[in-house]
Jmol script that loads the backbone (N, CA, C; Angstrom):
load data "model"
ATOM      1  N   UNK A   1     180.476 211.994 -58.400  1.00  0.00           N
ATOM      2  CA  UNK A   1     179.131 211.633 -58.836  1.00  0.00           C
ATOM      3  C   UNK A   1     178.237 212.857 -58.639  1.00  0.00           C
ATOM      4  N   UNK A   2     177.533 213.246 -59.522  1.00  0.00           N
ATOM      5  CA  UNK A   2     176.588 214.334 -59.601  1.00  0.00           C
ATOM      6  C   UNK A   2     175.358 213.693 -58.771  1.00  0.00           C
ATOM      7  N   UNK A   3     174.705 214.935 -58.158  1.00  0.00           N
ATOM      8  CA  UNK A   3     173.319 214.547 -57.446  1.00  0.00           C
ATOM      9  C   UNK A   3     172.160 213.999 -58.002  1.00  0.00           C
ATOM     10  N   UNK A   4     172.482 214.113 -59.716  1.00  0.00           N
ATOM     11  CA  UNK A   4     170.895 213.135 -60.916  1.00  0.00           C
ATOM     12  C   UNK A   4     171.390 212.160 -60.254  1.00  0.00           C
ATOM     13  N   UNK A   5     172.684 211.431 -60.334  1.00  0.00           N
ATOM     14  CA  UNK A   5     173.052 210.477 -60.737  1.00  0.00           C
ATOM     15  C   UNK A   5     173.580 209.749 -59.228  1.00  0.00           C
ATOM     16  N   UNK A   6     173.426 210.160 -58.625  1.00  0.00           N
ATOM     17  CA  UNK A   6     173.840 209.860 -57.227  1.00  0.00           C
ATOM     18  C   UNK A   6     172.370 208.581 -56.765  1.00  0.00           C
ATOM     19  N   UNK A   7     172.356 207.076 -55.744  1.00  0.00           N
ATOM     20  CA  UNK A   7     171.406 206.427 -56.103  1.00  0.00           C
ATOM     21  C   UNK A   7     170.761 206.527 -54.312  1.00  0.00           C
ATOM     22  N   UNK A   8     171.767 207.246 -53.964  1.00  0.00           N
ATOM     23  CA  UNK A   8     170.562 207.838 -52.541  1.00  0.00           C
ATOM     24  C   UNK A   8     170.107 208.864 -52.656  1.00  0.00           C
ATOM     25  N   UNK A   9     170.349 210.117 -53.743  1.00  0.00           N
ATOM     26  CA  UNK A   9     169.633 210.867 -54.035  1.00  0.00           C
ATOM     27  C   UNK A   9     168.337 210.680 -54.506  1.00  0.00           C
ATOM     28  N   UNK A  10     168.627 209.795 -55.442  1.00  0.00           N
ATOM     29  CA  UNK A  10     167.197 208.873 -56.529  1.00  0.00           C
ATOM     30  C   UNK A  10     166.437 208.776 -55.397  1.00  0.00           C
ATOM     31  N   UNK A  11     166.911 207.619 -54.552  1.00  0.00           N
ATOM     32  CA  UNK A  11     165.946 207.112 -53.561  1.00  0.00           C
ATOM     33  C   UNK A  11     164.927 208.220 -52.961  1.00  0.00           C
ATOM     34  N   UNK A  12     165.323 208.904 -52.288  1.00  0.00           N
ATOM     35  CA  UNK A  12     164.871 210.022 -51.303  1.00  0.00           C
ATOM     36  C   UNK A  12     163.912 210.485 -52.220  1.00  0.00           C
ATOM     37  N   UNK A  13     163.776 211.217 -53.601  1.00  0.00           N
ATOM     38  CA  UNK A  13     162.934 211.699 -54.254  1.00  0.00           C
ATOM     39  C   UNK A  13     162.079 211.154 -54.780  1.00  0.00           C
ATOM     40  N   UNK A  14     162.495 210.129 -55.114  1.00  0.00           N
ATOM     41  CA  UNK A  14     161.805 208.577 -55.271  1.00  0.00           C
ATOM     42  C   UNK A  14     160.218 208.232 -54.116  1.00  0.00           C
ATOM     43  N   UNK A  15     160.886 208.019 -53.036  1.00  0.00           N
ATOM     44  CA  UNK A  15     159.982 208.053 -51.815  1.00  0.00           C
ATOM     45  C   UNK A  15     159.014 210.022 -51.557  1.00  0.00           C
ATOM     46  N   UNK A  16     159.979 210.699 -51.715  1.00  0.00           N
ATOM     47  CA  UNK A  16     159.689 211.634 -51.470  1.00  0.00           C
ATOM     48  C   UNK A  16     158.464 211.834 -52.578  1.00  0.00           C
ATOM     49  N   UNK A  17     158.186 212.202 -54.082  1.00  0.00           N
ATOM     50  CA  UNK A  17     157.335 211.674 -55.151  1.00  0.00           C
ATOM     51  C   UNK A  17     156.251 210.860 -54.827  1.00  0.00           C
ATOM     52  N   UNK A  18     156.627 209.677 -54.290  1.00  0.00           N
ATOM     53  CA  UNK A  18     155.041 208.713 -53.904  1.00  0.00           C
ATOM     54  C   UNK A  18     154.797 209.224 -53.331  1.00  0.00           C
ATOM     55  N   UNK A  19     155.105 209.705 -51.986  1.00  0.00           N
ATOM     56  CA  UNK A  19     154.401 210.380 -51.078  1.00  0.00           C
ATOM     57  C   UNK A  19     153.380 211.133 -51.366  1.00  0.00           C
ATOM     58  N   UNK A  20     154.363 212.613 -51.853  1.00  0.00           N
ATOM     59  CA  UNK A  20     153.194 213.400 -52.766  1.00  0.00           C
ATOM     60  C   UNK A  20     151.745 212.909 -53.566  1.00  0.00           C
ATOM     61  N   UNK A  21     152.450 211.974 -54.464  1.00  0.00           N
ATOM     62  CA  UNK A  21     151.685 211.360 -55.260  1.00  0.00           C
ATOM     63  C   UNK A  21     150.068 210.776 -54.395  1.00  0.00           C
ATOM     64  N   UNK A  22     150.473 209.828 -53.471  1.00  0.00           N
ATOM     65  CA  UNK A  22     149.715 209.122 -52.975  1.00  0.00           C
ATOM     66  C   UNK A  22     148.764 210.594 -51.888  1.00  0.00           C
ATOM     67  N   UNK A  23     149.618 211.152 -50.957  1.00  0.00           N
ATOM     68  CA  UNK A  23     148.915 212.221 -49.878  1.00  0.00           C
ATOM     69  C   UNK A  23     148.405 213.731 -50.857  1.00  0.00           C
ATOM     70  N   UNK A  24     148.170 214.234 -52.005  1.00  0.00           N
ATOM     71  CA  UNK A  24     148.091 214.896 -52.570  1.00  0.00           C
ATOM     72  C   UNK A  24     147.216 216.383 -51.772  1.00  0.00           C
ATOM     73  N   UNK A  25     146.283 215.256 -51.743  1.00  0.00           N
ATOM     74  CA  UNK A  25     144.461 215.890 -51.375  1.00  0.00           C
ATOM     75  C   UNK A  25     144.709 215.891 -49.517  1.00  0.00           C
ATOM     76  N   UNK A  26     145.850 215.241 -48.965  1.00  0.00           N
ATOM     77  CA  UNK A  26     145.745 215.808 -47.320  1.00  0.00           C
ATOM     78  C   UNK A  26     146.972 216.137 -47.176  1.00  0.00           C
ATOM     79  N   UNK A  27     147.291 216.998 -47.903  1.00  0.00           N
ATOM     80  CA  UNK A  27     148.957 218.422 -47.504  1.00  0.00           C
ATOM     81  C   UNK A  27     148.046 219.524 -47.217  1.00  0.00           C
ATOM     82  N   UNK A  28     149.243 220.232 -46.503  1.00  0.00           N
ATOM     83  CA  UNK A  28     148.717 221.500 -46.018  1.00  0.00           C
ATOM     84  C   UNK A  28     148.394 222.207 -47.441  1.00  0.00           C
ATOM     85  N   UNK A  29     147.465 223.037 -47.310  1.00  0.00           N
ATOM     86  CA  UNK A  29     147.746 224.575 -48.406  1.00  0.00           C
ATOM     87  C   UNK A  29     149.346 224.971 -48.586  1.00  0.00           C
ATOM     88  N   UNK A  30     149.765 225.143 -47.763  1.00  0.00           N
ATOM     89  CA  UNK A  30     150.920 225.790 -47.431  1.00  0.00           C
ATOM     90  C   UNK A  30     152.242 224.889 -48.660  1.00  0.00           C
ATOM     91  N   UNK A  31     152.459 223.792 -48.639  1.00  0.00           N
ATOM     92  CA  UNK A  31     152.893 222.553 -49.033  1.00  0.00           C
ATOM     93  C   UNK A  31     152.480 222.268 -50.014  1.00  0.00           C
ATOM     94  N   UNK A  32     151.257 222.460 -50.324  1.00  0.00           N
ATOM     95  CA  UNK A  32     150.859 222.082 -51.949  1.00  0.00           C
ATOM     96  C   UNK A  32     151.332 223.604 -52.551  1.00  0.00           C
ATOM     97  N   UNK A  33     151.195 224.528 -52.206  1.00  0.00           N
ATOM     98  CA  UNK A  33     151.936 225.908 -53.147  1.00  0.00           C
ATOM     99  C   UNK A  33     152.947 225.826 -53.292  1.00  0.00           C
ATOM    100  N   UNK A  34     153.949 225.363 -52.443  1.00  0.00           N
ATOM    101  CA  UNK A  34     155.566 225.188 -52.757  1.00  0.00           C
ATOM    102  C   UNK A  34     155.226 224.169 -53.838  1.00  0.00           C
ATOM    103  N   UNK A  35     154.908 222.842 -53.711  1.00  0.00           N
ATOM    104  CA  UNK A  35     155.409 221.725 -54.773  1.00  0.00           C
ATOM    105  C   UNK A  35     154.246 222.236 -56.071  1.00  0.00           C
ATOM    106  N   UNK A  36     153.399 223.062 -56.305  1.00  0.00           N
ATOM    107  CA  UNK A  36     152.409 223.652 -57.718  1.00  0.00           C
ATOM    108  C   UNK A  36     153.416 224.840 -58.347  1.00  0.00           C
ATOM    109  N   UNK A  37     154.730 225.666 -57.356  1.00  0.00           N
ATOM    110  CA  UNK A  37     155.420 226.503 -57.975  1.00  0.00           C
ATOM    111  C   UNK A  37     156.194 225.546 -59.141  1.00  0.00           C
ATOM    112  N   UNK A  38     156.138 226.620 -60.404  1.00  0.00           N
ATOM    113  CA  UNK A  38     156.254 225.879 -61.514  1.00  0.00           C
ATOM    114  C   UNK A  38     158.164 225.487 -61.633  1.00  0.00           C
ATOM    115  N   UNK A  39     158.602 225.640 -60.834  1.00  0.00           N
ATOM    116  CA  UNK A  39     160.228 225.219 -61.234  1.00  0.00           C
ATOM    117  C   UNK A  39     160.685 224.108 -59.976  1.00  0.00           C
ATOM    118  N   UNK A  40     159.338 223.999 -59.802  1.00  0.00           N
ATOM    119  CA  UNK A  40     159.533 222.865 -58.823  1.00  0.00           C
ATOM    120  C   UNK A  40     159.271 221.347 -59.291  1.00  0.00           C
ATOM    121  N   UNK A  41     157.498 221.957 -59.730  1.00  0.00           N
ATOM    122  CA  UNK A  41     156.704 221.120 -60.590  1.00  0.00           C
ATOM    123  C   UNK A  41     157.417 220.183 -61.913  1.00  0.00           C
ATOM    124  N   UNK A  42     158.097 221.090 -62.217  1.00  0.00           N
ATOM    125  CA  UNK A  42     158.387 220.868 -63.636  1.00  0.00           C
ATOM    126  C   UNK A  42     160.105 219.848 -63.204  1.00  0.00           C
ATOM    127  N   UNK A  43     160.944 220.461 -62.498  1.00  0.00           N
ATOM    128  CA  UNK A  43     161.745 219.348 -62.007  1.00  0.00           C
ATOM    129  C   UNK A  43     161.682 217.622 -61.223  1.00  0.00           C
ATOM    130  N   UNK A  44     160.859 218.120 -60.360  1.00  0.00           N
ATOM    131  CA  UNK A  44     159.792 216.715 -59.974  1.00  0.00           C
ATOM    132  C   UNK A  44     159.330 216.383 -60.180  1.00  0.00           C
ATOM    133  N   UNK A  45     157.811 216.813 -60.681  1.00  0.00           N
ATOM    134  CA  UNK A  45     156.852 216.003 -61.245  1.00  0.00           C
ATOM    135  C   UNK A  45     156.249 216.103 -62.229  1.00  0.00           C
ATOM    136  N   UNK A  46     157.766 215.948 -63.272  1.00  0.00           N
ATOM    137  CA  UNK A  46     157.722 216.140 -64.839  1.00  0.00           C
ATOM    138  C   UNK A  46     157.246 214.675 -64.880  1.00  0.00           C
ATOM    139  N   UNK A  47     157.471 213.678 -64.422  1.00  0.00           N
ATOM    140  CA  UNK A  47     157.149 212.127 -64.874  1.00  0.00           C
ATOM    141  C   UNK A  47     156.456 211.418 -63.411  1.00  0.00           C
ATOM    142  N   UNK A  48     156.477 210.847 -63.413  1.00  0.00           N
ATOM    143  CA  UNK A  48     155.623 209.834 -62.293  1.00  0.00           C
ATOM    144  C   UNK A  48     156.959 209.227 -61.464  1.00  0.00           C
ATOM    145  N   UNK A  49     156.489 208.926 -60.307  1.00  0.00           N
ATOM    146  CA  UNK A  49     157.817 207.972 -59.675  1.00  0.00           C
ATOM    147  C   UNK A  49     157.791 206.806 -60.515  1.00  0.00           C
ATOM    148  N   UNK A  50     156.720 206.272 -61.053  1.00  0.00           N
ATOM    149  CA  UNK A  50     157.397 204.996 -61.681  1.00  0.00           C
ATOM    150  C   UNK A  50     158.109 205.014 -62.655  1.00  0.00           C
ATOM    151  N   UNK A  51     157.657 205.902 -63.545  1.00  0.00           N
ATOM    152  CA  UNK A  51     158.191 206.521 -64.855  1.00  0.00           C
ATOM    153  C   UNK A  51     159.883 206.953 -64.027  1.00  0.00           C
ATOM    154  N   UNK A  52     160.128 207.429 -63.095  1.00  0.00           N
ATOM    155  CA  UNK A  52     161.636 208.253 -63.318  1.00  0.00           C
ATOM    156  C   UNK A  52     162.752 207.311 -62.618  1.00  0.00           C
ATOM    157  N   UNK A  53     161.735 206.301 -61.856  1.00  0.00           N
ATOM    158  CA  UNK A  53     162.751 205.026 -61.314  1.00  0.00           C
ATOM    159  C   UNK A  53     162.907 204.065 -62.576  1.00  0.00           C
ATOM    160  N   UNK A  54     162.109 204.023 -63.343  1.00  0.00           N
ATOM    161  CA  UNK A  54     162.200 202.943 -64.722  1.00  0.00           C
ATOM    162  C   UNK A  54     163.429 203.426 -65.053  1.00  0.00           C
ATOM    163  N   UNK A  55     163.712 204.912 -65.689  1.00  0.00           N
ATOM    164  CA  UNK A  55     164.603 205.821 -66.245  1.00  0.00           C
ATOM    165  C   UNK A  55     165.748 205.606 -65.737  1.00  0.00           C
ATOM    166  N   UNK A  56     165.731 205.793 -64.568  1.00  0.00           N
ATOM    167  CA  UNK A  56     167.081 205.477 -63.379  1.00  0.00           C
ATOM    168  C   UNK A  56     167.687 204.569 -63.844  1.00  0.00           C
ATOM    169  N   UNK A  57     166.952 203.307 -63.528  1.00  0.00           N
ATOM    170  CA  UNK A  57     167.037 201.945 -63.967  1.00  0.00           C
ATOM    171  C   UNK A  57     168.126 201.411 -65.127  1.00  0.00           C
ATOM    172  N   UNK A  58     167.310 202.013 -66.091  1.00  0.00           N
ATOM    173  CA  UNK A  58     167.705 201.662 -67.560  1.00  0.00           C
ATOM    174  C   UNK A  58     169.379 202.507 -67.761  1.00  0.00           C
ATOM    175  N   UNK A  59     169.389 203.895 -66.819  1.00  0.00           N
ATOM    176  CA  UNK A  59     170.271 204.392 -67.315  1.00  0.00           C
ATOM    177  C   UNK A  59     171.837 203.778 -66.901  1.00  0.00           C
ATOM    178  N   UNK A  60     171.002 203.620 -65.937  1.00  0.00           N
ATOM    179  CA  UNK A  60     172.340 202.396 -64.570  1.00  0.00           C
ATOM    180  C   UNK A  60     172.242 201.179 -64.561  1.00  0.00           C
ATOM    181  N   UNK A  61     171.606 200.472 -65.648  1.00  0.00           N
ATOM    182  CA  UNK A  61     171.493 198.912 -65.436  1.00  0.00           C
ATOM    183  C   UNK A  61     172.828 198.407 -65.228  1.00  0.00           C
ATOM    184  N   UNK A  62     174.126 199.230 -65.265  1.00  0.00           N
ATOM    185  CA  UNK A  62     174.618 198.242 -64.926  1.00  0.00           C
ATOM    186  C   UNK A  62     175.641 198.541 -63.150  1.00  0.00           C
ATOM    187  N   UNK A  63     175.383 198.972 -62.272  1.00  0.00           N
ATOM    188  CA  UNK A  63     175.494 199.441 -61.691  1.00  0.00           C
ATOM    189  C   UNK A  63     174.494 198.777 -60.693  1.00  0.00           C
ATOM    190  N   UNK A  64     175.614 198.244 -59.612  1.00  0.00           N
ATOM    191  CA  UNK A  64     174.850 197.372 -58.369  1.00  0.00           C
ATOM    192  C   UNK A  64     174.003 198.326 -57.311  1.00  0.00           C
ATOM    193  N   UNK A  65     174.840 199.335 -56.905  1.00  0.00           N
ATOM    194  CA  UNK A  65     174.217 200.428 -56.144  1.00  0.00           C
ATOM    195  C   UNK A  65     172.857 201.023 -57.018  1.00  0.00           C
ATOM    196  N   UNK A  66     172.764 201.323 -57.794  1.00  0.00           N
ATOM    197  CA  UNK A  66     171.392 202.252 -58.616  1.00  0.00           C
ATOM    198  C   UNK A  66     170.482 201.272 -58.637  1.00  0.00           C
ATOM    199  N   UNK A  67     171.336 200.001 -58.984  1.00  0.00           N
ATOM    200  CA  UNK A  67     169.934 198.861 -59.238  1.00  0.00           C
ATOM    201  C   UNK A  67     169.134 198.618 -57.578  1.00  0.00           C
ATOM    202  N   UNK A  68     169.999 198.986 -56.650  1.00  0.00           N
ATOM    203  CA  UNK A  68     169.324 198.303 -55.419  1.00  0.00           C
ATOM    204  C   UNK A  68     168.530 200.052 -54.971  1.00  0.00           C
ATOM    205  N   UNK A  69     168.916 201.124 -55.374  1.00  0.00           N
ATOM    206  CA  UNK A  69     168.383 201.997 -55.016  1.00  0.00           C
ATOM    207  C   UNK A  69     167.068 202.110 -55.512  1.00  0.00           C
ATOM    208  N   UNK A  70     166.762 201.918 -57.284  1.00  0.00           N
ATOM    209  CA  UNK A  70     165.771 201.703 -58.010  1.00  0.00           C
ATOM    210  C   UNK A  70     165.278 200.671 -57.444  1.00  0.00           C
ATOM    211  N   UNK A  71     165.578 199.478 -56.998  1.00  0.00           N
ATOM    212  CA  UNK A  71     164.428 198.187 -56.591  1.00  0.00           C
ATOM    213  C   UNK A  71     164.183 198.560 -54.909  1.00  0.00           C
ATOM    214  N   UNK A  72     164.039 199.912 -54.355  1.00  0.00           N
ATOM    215  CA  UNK A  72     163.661 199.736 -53.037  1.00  0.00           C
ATOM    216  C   UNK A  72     162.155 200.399 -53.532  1.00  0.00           C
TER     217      UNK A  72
END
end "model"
wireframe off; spacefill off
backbone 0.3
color backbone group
């Protein structure tokens, strides 16, 4: 299983994403320059966590593990 496609990988970035998402405006300086470098940006937070767990979702609907990784 590759690491896209892996559904504890999902998870972790998943959580890891809201985080960001939600703490944006109280990260260090330091922390917001790593995740604004553009080959970072553009791998992560090309879509929204909801948007890339939907994706997950759909791609693994049938798949018990992805579905429970996507519904945490």
């Amino acid at each position: 299983m590759n690491l896209l496609t892996d559904p504890r990988v999902h998870g972790c970035l998943v959580r890891l994403q809201r985080f960001v998402e939600q703490e944006r405006d109280r990260l260090s300086p330091a922390v917001r320059s790593v995740l604004e470098r553009k080959e970072v940006a553009a791998d992560v937070f090309s879509v929204s966590a909801q948007e890339r767990n939907e994706g997950f979702l759909k791609a693994h609907a049938n798949s018990l593990p992805h579905a429970l990784a996507a519904a945490r």
